[in-house]
C-alpha positions as CSV (number, residue, x, y, z in Angstrom):
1,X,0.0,0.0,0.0
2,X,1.4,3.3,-1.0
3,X,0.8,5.8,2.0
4,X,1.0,9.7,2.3
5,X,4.8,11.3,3.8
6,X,3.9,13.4,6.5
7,X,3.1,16.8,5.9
8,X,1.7,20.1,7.8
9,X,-1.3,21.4,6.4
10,X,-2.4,24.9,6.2
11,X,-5.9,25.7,5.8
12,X,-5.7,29.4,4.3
13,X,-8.7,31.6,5.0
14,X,-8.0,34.2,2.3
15,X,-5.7,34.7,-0.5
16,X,-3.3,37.0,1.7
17,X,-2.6,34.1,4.1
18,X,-2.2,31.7,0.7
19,X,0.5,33.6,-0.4
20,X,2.0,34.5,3.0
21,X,2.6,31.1,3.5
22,X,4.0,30.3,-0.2
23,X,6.5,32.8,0.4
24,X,7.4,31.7,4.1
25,X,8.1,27.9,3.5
26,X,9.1,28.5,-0.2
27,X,10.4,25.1,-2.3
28,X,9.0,23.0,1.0
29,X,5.3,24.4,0.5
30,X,3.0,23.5,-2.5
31,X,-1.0,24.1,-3.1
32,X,-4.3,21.7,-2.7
33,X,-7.4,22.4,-3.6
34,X,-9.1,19.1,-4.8
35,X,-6.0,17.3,-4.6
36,X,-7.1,14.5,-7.3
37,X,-3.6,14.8,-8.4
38,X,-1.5,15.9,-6.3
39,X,-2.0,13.4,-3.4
40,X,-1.7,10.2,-5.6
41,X,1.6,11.9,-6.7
42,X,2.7,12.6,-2.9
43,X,1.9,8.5,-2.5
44,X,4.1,7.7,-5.4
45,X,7.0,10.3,-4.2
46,X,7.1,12.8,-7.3
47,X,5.8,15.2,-4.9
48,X,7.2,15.8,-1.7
49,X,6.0,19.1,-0.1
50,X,6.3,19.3,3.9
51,X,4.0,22.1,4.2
52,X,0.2,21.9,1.9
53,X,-1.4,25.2,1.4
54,X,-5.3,24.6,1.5
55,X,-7.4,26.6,-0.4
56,X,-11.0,25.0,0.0
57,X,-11.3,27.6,2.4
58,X,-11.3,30.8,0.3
59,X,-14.8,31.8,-0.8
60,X,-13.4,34.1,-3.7
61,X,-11.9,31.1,-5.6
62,X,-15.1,29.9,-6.0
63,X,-18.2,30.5,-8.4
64,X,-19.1,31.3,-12.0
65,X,-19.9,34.5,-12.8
66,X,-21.3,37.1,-15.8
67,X,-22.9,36.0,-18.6
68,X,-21.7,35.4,-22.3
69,X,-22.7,38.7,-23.7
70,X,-19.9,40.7,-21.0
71,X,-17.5,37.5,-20.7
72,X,-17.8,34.8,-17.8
73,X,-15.3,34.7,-14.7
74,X,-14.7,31.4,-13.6
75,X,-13.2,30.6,-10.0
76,X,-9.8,28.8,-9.7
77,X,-11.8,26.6,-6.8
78,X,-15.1,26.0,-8.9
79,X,-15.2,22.4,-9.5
80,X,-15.4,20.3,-12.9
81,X,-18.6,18.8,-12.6
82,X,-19.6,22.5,-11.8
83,X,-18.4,24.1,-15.0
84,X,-19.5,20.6,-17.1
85,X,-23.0,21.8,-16.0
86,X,-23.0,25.5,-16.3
87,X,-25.8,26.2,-18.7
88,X,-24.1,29.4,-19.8
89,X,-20.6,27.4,-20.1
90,X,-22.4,24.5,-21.8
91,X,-24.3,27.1,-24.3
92,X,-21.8,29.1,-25.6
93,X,-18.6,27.7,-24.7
94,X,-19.2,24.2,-25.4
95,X,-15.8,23.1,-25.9
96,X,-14.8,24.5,-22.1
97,X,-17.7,22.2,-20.7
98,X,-17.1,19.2,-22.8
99,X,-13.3,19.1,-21.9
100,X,-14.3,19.4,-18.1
101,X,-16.7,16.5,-18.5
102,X,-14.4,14.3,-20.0
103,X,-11.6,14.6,-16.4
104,X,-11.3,11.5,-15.2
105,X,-14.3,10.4,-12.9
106,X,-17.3,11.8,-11.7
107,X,-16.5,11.5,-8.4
108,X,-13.3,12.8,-9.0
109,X,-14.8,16.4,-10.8
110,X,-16.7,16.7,-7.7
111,X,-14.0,17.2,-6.2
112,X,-11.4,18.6,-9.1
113,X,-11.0,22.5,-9.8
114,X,-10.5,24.1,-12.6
115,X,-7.7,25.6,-11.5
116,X,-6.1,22.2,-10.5
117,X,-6.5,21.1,-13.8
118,X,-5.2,24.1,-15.8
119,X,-2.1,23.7,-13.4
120,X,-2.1,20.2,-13.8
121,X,1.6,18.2,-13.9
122,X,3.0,17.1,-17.2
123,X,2.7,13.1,-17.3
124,X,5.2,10.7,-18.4
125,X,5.6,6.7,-18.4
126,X,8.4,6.3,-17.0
127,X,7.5,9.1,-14.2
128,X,4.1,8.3,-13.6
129,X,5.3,4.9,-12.1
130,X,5.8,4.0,-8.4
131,X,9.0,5.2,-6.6
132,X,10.1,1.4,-6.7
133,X,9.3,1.0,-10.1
134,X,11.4,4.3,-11.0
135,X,14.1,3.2,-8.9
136,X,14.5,0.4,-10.6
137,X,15.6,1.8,-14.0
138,X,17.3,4.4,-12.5
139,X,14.7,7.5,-11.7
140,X,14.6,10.3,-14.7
141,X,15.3,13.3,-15.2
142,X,11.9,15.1,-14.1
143,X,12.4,13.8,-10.7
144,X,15.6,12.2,-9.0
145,X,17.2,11.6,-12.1
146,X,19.6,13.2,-14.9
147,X,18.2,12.0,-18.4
148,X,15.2,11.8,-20.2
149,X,14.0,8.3,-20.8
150,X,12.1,9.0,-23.7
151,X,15.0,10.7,-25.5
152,X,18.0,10.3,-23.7
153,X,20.8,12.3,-25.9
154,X,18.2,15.3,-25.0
155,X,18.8,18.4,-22.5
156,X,15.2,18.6,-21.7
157,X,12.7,16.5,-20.3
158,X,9.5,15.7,-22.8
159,X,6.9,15.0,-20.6
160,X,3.6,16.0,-22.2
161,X,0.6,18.5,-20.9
162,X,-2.3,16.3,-19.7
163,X,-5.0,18.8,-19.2
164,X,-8.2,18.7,-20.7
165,X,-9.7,21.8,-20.0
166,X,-6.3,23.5,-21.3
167,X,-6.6,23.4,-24.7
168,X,-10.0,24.4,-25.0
169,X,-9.1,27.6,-22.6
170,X,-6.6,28.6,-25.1
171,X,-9.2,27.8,-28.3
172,X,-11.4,30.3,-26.4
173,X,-8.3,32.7,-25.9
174,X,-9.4,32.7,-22.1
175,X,-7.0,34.7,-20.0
176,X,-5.9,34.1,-16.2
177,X,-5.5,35.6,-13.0
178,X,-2.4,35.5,-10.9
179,X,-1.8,37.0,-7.1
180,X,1.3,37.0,-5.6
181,X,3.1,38.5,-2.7
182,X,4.2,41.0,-6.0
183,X,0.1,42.0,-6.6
184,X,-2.4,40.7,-9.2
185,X,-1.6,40.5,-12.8
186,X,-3.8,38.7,-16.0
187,X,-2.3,37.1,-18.7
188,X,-3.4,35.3,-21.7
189,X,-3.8,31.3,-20.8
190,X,-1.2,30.2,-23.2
191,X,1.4,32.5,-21.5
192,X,1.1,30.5,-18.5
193,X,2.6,27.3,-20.3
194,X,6.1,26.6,-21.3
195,X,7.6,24.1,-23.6
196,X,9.3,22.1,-20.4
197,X,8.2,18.9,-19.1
198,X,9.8,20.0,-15.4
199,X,9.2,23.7,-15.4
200,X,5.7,23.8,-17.5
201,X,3.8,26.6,-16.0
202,X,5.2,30.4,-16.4
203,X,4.4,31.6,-13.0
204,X,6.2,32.1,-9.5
205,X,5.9,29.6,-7.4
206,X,4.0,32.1,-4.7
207,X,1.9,33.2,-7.2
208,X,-2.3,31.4,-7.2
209,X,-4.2,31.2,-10.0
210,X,-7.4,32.7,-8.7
211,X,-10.0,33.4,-11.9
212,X,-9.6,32.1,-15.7
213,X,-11.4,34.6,-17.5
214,X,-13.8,33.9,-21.0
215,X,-14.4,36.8,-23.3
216,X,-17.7,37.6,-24.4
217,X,-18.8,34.8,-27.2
218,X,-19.2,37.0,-30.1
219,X,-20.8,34.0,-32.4
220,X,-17.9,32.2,-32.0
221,X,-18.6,27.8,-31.9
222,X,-16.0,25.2,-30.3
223,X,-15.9,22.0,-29.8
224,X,-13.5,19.2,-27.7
225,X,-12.7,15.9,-28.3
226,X,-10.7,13.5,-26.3
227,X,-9.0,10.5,-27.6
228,X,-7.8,8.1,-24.2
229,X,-7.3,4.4,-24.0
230,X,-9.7,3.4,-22.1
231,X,-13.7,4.7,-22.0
232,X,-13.6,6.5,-19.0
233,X,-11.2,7.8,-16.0
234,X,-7.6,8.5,-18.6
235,X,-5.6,11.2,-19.3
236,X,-5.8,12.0,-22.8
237,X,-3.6,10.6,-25.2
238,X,-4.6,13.9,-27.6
239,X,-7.3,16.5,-27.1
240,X,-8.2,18.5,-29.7
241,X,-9.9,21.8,-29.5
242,X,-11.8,23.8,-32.5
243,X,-13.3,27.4,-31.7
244,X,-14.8,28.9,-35.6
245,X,-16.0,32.2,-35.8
246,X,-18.7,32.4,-39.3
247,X,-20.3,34.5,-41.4
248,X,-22.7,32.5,-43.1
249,X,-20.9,29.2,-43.8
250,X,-17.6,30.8,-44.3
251,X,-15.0,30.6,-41.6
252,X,-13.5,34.2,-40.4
253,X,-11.8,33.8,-37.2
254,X,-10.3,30.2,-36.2
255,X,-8.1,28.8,-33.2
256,X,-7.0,24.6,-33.2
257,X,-5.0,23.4,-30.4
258,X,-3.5,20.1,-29.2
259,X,-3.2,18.9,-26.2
260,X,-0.8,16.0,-25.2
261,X,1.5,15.9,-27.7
262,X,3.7,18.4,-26.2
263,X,5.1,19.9,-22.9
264,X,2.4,22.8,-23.3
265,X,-1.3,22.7,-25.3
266,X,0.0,23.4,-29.0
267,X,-1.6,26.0,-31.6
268,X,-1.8,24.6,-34.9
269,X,-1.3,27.9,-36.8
270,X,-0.9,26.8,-40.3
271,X,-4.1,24.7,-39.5
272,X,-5.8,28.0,-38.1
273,X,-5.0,29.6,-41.3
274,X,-6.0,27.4,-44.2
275,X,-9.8,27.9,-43.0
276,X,-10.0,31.3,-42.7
277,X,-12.2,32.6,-45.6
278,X,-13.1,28.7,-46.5
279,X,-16.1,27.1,-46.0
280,X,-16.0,23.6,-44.3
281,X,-15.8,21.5,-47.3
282,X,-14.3,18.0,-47.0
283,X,-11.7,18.6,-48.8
284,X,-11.1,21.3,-46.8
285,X,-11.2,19.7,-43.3
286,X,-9.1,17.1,-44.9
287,X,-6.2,19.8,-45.8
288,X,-6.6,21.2,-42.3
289,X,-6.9,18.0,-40.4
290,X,-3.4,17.2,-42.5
291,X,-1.8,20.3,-41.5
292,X,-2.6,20.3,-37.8
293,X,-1.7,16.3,-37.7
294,X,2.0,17.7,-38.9
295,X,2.3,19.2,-35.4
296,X,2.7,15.2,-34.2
297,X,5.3,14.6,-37.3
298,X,7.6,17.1,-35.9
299,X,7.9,16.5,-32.0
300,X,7.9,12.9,-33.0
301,X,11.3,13.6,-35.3
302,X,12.8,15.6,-32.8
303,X,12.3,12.3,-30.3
304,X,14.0,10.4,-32.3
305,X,16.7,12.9,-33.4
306,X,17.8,13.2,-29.4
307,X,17.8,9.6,-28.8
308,X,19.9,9.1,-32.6
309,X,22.5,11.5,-30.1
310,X,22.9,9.5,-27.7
311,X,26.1,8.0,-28.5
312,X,27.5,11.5,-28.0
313,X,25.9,12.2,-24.5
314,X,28.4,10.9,-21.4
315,X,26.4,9.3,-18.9
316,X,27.2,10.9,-15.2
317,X,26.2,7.8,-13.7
318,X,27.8,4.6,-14.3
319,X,25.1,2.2,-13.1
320,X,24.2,-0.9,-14.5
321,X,20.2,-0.1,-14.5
322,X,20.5,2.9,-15.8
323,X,23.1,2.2,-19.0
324,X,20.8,-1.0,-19.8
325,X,17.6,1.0,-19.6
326,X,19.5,3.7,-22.3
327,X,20.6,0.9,-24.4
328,X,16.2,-0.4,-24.8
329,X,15.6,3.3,-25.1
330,X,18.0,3.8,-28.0
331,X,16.2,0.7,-29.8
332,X,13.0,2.7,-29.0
333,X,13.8,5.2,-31.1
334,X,12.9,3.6,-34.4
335,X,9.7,2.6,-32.9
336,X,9.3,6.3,-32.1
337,X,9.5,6.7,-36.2
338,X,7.1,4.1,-36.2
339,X,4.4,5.0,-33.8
340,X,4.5,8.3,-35.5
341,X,2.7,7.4,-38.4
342,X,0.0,5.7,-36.6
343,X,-0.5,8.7,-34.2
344,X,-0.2,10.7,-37.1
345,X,-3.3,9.4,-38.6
346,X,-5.2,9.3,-35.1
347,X,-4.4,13.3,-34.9
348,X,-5.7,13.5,-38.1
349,X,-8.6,11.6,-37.7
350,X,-9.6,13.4,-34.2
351,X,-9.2,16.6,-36.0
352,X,-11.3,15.8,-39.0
353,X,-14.5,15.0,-36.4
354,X,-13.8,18.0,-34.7
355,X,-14.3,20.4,-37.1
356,X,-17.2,17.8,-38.9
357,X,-18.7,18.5,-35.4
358,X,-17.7,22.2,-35.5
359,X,-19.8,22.3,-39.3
360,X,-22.7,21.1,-37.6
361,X,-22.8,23.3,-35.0
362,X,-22.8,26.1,-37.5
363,X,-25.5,25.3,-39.6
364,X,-27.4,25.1,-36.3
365,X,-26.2,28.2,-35.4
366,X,-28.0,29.6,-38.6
367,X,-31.6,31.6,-38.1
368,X,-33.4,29.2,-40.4
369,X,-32.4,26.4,-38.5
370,X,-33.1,28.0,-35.1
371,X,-36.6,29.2,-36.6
């Protein structure tokens, strides 16, 4: 049985005593809201905070608010069954509700924020294993370790973005709130990820994400979809989110992004830009479903490019796990050119229904099919 470490938990009242005791414990202290996530990875030993910051206890992370005609707040601490149910989310920002339905369990979203799961870790199979199990072949490089497993002749770590609600935030271009010790300050979402498996939000430490903020509709449509392996309860294996803005049938404004096939959800601008002014034709989902699929082709050759370096990389440890466990990665490279194709033509496929899904949602949208 896999048990908690101890910890001292603080259960913050407001958001001044959140951030006053960030900034007083510092690297020992980290933040729970739901703690879906985080606690299964305090059992396994990726985390290993001796101070929790609770924030159930703050009344102002919590709530939806406005309406889609000014733009909707949302609060870091509102759950995701919640904002699945919103009728204002669910009307006219369908792609924001559908990704928060689709989080892991129901009893789980009950509990979940939306906060949690925009700050959500980057996942990884050879971290998102037991601390015996990572032990065994040697720990990596995004915790205990010094190389990447996946791509070993590499200087960074390639773990992927595994939130669902992500992507659609940036197809929406929602924007965030952040208070620190330093004051408040709102950025666009997708300045709050970086391309780091480790280091994959943009924001202090000390610094709470308190609201994600939606911008009035304005006709735009979205959609989500989710491929996972199983059913139910995964993390995505891709996400893809579509957000259209039309003028009849003909696409002017457009936003596609990926999520889990890179360290941060991924805009697929030359996707975003063979629709604008194009009606949704097959032929021309097909092109865009192509182009945004490339985004796959390129991550996937830059795998296997670091792991082709490897015989250049000196290993700083010399211990028999780990050089046998870079000697099976180094064979996994070719199947990293391999698998590429076949996730290739997943992506495409998942994008393809999207916007098919996206098409129908505009001629719905239409006031002779409302009538």
């Amino acid at each position: 049985m896999m048990r908690l470490p101890p910890f001292t938990y603080v259960a913050a009242r407001t958001l001044a005593e959140a951030t006053a005791a960030l900034a007083e414990h510092g690297h020992a202290a980290m933040l729970v809201a739901g703690g879906t996530d985080l606690y299964p990875n305090m059992k396994r030993r990726q985390f290993e905070p001796r101070v929790l910051v609770g924030l159930r206890g703050i009344r102002e992370l919590s709530g939806v608010r406005g309406s889609a005609r000014e733009g909707v707040t949302l609060g870091a601490g509102t759950t995701l069954s919640t904002v699945a149910a919103h009728r204002e989310i669910a009307t006219h920002y369908p792609a924001l509700a559908t990704a928060a339905g689709l989080v892991s369990s129901p009893q789980l979203r009950a509990m979940g924020t939306i906060g949690g799961n925009v700050c959500v870790d980057t996942r990884c199979n050879y971290y998102n294993q037991s601390f015996e199990w990572r032990r065994a072949i040697g720990f990596c490089m995004k915790k205990d370790g010094d190389t990447c497993l996946v791509a070993p002749g590499s200087t960074r770590c390639w773990a992927v973005s595994s939130s669902d609600t992500a992507p659609a935030l940036v197809s929406l271009d929602a924007r965030v709130r952040l208070v620190g010790p330093g004051g408040e300050r709102t950025v666009p979402i997708a300045a709050l990820y970086r391309d780091d498996g480790i280091e994959h939000l943009a924001k202090t430490r000390e610094e709470i994400v308190t609201d994600i903020l939606l911008p009035p509709a304005d006709e735009w449509r979205s959609t989500y979809l989710k491929l996972r392996r199983r059913g139910s309860f995964d993390f995505p294996v891709l996400g893809v989110a579509v957000a259209a803005r039309f003028e009849g049938d003909v696409v002017r404004g457009a936003r596609i992004v990926l999520g889990a096939v890179a360290s941060l959800p991924r805009s697929a601008e030359r996707a975003e830009a063979a629709l604008i002014g194009r009606r949704l034709t097959p032929e021309v989902i097909a092109t865009v479903a192509d182009l945004a699929a490339g985004i796959f082709l390129r991550i996937a050759f830059g795998h296997a490019h670091s792991q082709s370096a490897i015989g250049l990389k000196r290993p700083s440890r010399a211990s028999r796990s780990r050089r046998s466990t870079r000697y099976r990665s180094r064979a996994s490279s070719s199947a990293w050119t391999r698998r590429s194709s076949c996730t290739t033509g997943l992506q495409r496929f998942c994008v393809a229904r999207a916007m098919k899904s996206l098409s129908s949602l505009a001629v719905w949208a239409r006031p002779s099919c409302r009538s």
